[in-house]
N, C-alpha and C positions, 0 to 999 in steps of 0.2 A: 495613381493610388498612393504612391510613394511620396509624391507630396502633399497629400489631402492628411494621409496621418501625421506628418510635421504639421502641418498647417492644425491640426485639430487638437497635439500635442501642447503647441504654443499657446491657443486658447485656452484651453486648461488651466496651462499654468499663467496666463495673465489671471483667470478669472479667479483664481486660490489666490494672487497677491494681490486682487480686488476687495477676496473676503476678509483677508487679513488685515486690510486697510479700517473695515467697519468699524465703529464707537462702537463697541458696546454696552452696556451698563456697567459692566466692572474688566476693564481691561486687562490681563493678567500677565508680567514676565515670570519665567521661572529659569531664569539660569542653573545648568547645570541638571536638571529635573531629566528624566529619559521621557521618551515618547510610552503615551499610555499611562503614566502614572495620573491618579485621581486626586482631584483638589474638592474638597468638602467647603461650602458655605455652608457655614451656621446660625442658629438659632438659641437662645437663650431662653429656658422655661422659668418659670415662675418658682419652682423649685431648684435654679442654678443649675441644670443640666443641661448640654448640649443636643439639639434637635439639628439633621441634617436638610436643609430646605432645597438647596441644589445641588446640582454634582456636575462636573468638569474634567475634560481628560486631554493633559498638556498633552500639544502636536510640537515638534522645531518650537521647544522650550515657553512655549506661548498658551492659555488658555482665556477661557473669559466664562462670563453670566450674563442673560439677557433678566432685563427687571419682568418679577412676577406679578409687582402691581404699583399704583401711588399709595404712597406713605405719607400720610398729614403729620408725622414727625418722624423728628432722628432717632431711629434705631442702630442698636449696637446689633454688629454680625461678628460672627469667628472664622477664620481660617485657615483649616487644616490640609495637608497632603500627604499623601501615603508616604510611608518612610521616613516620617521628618515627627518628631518630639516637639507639644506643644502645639501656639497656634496663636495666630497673628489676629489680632483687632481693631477693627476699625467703625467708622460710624459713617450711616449711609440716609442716605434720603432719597431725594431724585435726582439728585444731578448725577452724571458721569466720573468716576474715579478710574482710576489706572494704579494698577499696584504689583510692587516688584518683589516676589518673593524670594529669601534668604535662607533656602533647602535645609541648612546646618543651623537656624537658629533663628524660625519663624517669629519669635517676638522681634525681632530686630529688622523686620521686612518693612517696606516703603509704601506710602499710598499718597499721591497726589490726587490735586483736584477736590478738594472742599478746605473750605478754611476749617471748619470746625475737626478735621483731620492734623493738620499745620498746627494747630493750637493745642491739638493733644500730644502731638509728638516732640514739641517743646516742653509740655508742663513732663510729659516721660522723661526726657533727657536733663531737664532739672531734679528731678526726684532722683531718678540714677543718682546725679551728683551728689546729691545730699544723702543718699544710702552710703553712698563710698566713703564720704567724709566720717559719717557716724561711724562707721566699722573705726576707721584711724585714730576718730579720738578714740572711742570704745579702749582700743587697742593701747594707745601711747598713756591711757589712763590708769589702766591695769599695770606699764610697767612702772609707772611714778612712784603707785601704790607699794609694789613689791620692793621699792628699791627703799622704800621708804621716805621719798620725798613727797612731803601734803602740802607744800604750798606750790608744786606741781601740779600734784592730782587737782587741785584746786582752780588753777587758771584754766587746765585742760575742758575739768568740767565746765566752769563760766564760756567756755569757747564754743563747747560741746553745745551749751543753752541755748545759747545767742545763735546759732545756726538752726537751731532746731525753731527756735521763733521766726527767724525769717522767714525757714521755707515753709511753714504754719502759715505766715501771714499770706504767703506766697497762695499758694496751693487754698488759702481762703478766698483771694481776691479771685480768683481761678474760677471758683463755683460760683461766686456773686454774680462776676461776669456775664457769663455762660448759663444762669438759670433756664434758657431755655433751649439748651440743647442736652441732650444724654450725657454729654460729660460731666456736669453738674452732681449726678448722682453717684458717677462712677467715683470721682474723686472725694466726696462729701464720705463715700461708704470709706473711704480709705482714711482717710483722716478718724473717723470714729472709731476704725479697728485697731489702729496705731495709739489709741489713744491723745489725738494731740486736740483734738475738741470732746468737750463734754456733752452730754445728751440735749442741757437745755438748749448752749450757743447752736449744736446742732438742727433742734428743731426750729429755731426762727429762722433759722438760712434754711431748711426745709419750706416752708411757709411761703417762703417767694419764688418756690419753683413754677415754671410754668405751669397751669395746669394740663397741658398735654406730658409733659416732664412727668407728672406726681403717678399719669399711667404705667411709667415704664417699669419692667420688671426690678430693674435696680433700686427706683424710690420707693415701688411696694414695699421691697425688703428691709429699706431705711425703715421707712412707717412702721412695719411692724416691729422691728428694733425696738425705735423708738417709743411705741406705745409700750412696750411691755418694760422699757427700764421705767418709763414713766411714772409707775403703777408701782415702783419701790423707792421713788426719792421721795427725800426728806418731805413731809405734810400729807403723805399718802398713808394711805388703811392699806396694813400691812396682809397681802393675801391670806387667806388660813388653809393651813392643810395641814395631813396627820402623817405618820411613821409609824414603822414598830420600833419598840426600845429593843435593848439587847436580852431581857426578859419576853420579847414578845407582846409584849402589850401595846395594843394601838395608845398614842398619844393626839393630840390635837394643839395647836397651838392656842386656839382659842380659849380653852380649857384649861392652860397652865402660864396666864399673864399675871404678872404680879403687879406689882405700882410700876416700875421699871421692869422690862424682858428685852434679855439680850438673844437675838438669833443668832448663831454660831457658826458657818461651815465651816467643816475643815474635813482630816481625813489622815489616819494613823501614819500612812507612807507623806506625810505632806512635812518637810524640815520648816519650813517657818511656821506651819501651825505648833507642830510640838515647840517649839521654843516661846511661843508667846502662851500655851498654855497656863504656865506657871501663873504668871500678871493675872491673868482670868480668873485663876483659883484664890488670888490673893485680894480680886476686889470682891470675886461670890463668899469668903469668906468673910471680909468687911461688912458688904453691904447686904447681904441676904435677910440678915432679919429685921432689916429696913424696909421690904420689900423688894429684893431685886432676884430675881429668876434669869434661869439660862436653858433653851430649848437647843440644844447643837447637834447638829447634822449633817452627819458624818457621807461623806463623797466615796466611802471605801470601796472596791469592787465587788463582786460577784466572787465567793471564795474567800473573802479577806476578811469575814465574821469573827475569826479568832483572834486576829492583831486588831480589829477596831477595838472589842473588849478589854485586850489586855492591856491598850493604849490607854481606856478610861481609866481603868483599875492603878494604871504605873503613873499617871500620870498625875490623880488624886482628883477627876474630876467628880463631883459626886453633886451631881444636878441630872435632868431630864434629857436623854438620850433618845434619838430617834436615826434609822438609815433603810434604803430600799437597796442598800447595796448598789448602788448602781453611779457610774462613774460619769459625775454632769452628768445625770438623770432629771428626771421632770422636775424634784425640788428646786434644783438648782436652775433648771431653765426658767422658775414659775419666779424665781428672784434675780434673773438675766448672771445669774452668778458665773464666770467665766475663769477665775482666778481664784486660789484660796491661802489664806484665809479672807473670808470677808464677811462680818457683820452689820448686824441691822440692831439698831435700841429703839427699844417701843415703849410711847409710855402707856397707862393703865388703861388705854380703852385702844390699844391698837393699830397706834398711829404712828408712825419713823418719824422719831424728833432727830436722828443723828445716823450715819453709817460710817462702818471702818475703822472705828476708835482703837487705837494702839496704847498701850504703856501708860505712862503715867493722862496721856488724854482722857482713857479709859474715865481711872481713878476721877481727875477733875470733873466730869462730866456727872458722873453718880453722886460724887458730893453736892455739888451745885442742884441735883432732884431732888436729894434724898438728907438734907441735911436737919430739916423739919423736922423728921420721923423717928 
């Protein structure tokens, strides 16, 4: 009997480093991890939240995922584990990955086994670098400035450009590449939020995404981006909607177009709105009985009815006021407005001949409409 339970001991344990042996669909290490801790695969909804799809509980620092189904394209998954901030991403289809997680700093965990893996973890370790750099010059810029050397600041900047286009160009060729796999959208949406492409460059490298690609929750989200900056550049019918002024009175935009109308946001707590005020007041002064109107819409929050007011009053703006009090609320989501100040110029039926005019652009730009009148 004595040997029959060695003997059955042994099988045991050959047949656990048999099971340990298996491929599974997602192979897992997890150095350092205790036995029992849970590892979350994830899900990505269509509204950017995390959906739990499997669940894993590392044994002797190891866990895995067996595949729930085929997938006729690359999806993005997440992964999290208890105890650990953050979460690791990778891109998954059918083949087999193996992935080494990094307890202390889940973005920085490892995944072999797909090229389209190997190629994201390059284009990340490039952008790293190019965040680091920008901090530097950022940094070595700032002291130029202070120290008062401008033909400093000035190469720093030029330095600062010239990398920022490469890894633009970079980080373009990237998505071209790659239209047909998920990384395509992931990176395209990053470049649009850093601003280093524009909406249109955007949407024709949108355009050759695969159409399995165009499904994925990440190109939805470009898409709808996109259609709704769309729907406020230059040659578009400028949406209409209404406010109350600080009187209370509904306004409409519709209602109050002049030959030239300038839409406004801004917002009392906002320093470079109040500083370009003044320039505003000095071409609605100029040019108003030319035709030119100014509807501005004010970003203030909820409670801040008293300083928007007194903002208008101090500030001499004395044109068509409208706000919902509400901080990036729907007006501004309805003009993709994300940043303020940012205007829109429309001319007499409605239509964005121009956005963002500053300073004396302002001024050129109204003379050049309005010089007839």
């Amino acid at each position: 009997m004595k040997y029959l339970i060695v003997f059955l001991s042994f099988l045991a344990v050959n047949q656990c480093n048999e099971k340990n042996k298996e491929t599974h669909f997602i192979n897992g290490d997890a150095p350092g991890v205790l036995n029992g801790m849970r590892v979350y695969l994830n899900d990505i909804d269509e509204n950017g939240r995390t959906i739990v799809v499997d669940t894993s509980i590392v044994m002797e620092e190891k866990f895995y995922f067996d595949k729930k189904e085929e997938l006729n394209t690359e999806e993005i998954r997440l992964i999290t584990l208890d105890g650990s901030q953050g979460n690791f991403l990778l891109l998954i289809q059918n083949d087999h990955v193996a992935v080494r997680l990094k307890k202390d700093s889940l973005f920085d965990s490892e995944v072999v086994g797909s090229k389209s893996n190997e190629d994201l973890k390059l284009f990340k370790k490039r952008q790293s670098t190019y965040a680091t750099n920008s901090r530097k010059y950022r940094d070595e810029r700032a002291a130029a400035i202070r120290s008062g050397d401008q033909a400093l600041a000035t190469t720093i900047t030029n330095q600062w450009t010239a990398a920022e286009n490469e890894f633009r160009d970079y980080a373009t060729q990237m998505v071209t590449s790659h239209n047909s796999s998920v990384m395509a959208p992931m990176i395209l949406g990053e470049l649009l939020s850093s601003k280093m492409l524009d909406e249109k460059k955007s949407r024709s490298i949108y355009t050759n995404f695969d159409p399995q690609v165009k499904e994925s929750v990440m190109a939805k989200r470009i898409d709808a981006y996109l259609q709704k900056a769309e729907s406020v550049v230059v040659g578009a019918k400028a949406p209409d909607f209404e406010g109350a002024s600080p009187e209370g009175e509904i306004i409409r935009l519709s209602e109050v177009l002049g030959k030239v109308t300038l839409i406004d946001f801004w917002a009392s707590w906002c320093g470079p709105c109040r500083r370009e005020n003044p320039n505003v007041v000095s071409a609605y002064n100029k040019y108003h009985d030319k035709g030119f109107n100014i509807l501005s819409v004010s970003l203030d929050r909820k409670g801040g009815e008293k300083a928007w007011k007194d903002a208008i009053i101090k500030d001499k703006m004395d044109w068509n006021h409208v706000s919902r009090l509400q901080y990036f609320g729907p007006l501004a989501k309805l003009y993709n407005v994300n940043a303020i100040p940012a205007t829109f110029l429309l001319d007499e039926n409605g239509i964005i001949i121009a956005t963002n005019l500053r300073g004396q652009e302002l001024h050129r730009k109204l003379e050049e409409l309005l010089r007839e009148s």
